[in-house]
N, C-alpha and C positions, 0 to 999 in steps of 0.2 A: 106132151112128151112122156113115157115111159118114164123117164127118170124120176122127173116131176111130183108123179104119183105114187111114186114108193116114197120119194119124200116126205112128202104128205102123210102116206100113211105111219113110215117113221115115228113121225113126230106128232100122229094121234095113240101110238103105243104107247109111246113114254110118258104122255101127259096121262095115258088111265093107269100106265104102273106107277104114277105119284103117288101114294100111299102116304100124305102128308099128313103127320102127330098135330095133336092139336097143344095149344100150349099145354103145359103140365104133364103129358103126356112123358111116362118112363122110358127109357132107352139105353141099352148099354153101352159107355162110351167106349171110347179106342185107348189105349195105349200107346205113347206113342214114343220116338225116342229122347232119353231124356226126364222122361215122365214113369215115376215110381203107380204104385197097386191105386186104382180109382175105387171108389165106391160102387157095388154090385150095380145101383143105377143113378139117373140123375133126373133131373127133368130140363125137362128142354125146350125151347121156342121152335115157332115154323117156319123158315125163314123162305115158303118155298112162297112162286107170283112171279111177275114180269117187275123187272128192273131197270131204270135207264139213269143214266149221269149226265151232266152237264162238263162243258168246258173240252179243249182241242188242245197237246196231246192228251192229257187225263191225269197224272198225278196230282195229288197236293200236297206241297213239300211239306215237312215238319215246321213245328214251333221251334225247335232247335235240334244240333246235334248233325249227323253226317246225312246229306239227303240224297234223291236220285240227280242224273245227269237233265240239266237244265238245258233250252233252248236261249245260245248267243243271240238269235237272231229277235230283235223284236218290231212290234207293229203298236202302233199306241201304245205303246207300252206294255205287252204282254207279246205272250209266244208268238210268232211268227209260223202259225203252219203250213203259209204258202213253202216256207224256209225253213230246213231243218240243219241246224248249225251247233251240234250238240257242246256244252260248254267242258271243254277238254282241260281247261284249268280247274277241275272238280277235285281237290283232293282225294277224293275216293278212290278217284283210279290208279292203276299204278303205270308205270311208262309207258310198255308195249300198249295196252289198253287204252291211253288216251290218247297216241297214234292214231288208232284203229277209227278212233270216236272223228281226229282231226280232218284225217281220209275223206271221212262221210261227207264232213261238214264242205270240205271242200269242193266236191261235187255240186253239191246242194248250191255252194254259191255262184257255183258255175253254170248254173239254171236247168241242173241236170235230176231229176228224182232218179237218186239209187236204190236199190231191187231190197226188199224188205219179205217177210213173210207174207205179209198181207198185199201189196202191191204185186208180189207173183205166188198167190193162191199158194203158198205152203203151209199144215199147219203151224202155230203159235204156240212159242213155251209160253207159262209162266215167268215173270209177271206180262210178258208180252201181249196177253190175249187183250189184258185190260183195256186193252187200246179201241175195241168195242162200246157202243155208247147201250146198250142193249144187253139184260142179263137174265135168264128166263131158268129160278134153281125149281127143281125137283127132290124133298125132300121125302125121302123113304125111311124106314126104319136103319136098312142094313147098308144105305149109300145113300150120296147127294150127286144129281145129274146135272151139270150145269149148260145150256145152251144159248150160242151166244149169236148175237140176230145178225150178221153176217159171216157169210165163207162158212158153211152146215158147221160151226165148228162147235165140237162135241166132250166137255171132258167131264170124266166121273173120277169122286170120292170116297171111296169104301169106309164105312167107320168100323169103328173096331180095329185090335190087332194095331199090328206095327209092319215097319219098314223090313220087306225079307233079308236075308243074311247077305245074299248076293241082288243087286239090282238092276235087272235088264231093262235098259236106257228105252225111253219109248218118248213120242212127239211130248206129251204135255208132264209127263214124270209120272214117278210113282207117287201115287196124293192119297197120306191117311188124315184123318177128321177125328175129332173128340168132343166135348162139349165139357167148358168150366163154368159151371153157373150161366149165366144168360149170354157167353161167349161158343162160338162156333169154330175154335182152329183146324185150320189144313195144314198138315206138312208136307211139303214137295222137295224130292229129292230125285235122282235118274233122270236127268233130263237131257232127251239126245242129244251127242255132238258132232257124227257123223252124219253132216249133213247140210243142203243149201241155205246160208244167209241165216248163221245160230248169231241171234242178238234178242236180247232183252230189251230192247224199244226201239225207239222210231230216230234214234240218232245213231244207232247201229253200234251199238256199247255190248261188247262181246263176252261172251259167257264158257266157261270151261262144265268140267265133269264133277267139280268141288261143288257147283249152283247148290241152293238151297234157300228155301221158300217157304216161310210160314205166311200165315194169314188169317188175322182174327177178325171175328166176321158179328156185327152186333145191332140190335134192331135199336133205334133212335129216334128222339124225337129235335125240333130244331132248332130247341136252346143247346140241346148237346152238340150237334154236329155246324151249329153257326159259326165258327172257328175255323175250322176246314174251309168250309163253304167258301168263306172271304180269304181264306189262303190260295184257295185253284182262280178265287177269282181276277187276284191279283199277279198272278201264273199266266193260266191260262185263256186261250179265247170262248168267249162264253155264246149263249146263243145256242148250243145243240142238243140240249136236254129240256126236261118240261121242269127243272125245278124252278123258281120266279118266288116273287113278293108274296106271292096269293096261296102258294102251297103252304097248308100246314100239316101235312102228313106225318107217314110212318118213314124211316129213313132207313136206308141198308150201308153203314159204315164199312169198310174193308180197312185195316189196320196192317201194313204188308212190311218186313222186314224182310231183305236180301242178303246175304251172304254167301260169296264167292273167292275163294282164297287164292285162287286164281287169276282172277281180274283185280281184286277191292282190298282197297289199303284197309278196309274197317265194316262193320254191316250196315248198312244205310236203310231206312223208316222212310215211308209215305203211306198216305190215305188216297183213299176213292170213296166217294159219295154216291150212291142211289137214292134216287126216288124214286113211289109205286109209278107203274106205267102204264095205263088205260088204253091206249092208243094200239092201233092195229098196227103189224110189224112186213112192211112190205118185204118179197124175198129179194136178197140182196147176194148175187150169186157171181165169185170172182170168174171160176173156173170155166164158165161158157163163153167166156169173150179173153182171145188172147191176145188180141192186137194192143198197140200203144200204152200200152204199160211204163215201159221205160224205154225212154231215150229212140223211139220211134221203131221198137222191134219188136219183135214177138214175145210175150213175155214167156217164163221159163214155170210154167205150172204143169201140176206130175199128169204123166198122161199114159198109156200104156198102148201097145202095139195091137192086141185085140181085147174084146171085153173081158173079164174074169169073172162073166155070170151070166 
């Protein structure tokens, strides 16, 4: 198909615009909001390669303190992904909000999958994307590309600079980057809200125009991130990532803090864990099959009346 192959070629462009620093390498960081004058430069790691995580939906809650919205439903003892029954007594939320979340779950129990971004091929805010097992950064000097191994979904980081005065809302936010020492932060803010199924995860925990999204991003090894590791493990269902007994790699931590003042009584902390990923990445394409999605109808992914190319 036609399509196919612009794909392809797509994404042999971007892999030769990787311009990836090698460690040590100077780079002028961002500014960002919040954050007073940096140093003319820094040095910096590379954090670019293929990435995958283990564990089903994907968070790993914190050691303490306010965490994401949990799944009631469990299966041996861990999440329930057949079942997604987001846990609405989360202090986090505040009333209307854990309605929203009770709604879902109630569907859910009724043996029904309700329509998500990703079940009807829309793209994913922030932190929602993370819901991919697959993370493929492209680090360049002046951005980081990040592509995520299903649904082409595509979001860039510009470093440097700061958040503009005014912020025109777009699918994954306006995302600036900076670099503190051997830390990689993204700040996300504009994140659209006009528009189908805005939730920040898979229990349908809803999100206003306040969103706000940092993310520290730090290379690891796995005495540092064993913590984590047995926190998602004990979370979530495992089995869909290659990290095991026998890895002892390079690790890609993600450190995500949420704050929505809109939805959340307080900002709430979770981790995601990567390891390198050697493995060939079959394409995984929501948008060409729109049958049975949900609840035995057509699902609802964006389409257009004639092509626009």
């Amino acid at each position: 198909m036609a399509i196919e192959r612009w794909k392809s070629l797509l994404l042999r462009a971007l892999t030769a615009l990787a311009v990836t620093p090698a460690v040590g390498q100077t780079l002028s960081p961002a500014i960002g909001p919040g954050h007073g004058k940096q140093p003319a430069t820094a040095s910096v790691l590379d954090f670019s390669g293929n990435w995958r995580r283990a564990g089903l939906p994907w968070f790993e809650p914190p050691v303490s303190g306010p965490g994401p919205v949990t799944n009631r439903s469990r299966k041996n003892g861990v999440s329930n992904y057949d079942q997604l029954v987001g846990d609405y007594t989360n202090p986090i939320l505040q009333l209307w909000a854990a309605e929203v979340v009770k709604k879902h779950g109630e569907i859910s129990l009724a043996g029904v999958t309700f329509p998500n971004p990703a079940n009807q091929c829309w793209p994913e805010p922030v932190p929602f994307i993370f819901k991919h097992m697959g993370l493929l950064m492209l680090q360049q000097p002046h951005q980081i590309t990040m592509i995520f191994n299903e649904d082409h979904e595509v979001r860039q980081v510009r470093l440097g600079g700061s958040h503009p005065a005014q912020v025109t809302p777009s699918w994954h936010g306006d995302a600036v980057g900076h670099f503190e020492g051997d830390t990689l932060v993204i700040d996300t803010v504009g994140t659209k809200t006009d528009r189908p199924f805005a939730m920040i995860d898979l229990f349908g925990t809803p999100y206003t125009k306040e969103l706000h999204v940092v993310e520290r991003y730090r290379l690891l090894d796995h005495s540092a991130v064993k913590d984590a590791l047995e926190r998602g493990a004990r979370e979530n269902t495992q089995g869909a990532g290659p990290i095991d007994r026998d890895y002892d790699g390079e690790f890609l931590q993600v450190h995500i803090t949420v704050e929505d003042k809109g939805v959340f009584t307080a900002p709430w902390t979770a981790t995601v864990t990567y390891a390198r990923d050697t493995r060939e990445w079959p394409e995984i394409v929501c948008a060409e099959n729109i049958h049975e999605y949900y609840y035995n109808k057509e699902s609802e992914v964006p389409r257009a009346n004639r092509p626009d190319f």
